[in-house]
Phi, psi and omega in degrees: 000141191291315192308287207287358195265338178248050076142036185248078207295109171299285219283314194277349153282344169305293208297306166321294175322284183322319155358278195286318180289309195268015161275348187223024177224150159287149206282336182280336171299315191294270197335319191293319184284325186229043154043056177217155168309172196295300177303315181301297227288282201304334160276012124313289158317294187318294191307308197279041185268157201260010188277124195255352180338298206304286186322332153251014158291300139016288199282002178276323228252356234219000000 
């Protein structure tokens, strides 16, 4: 693949870009926009939510 012979890894910009679009779009807009299921967009949303509760309950409880 040409991207990658200049050191440009296409999945992890992809992944990013999706990323940044499901910190500020609802997960059914998401789906719609990048022609993927309603379910992949909410496990999208889920990676970006900016509520950190879970993770520092997480980090108490260890």
């Amino acid at each position: 693949m040409k991207l990658r012979r200049h050191g440009i890894a296409p999945r992890a910009g992809r992944n990013n870009a999706r990323l940044a679009l499901a910190t500020d779009l609802p997960a059914s807009v998401l789906a719609d926009f990048t022609g993927t299921s309603i379910s992949n967009a909410t496990r999208w949303t889920g990676y970006a939510r900016r509520d950190w509760l879970d993770y520092i309950a997480s980090r108490t409880q260890t």
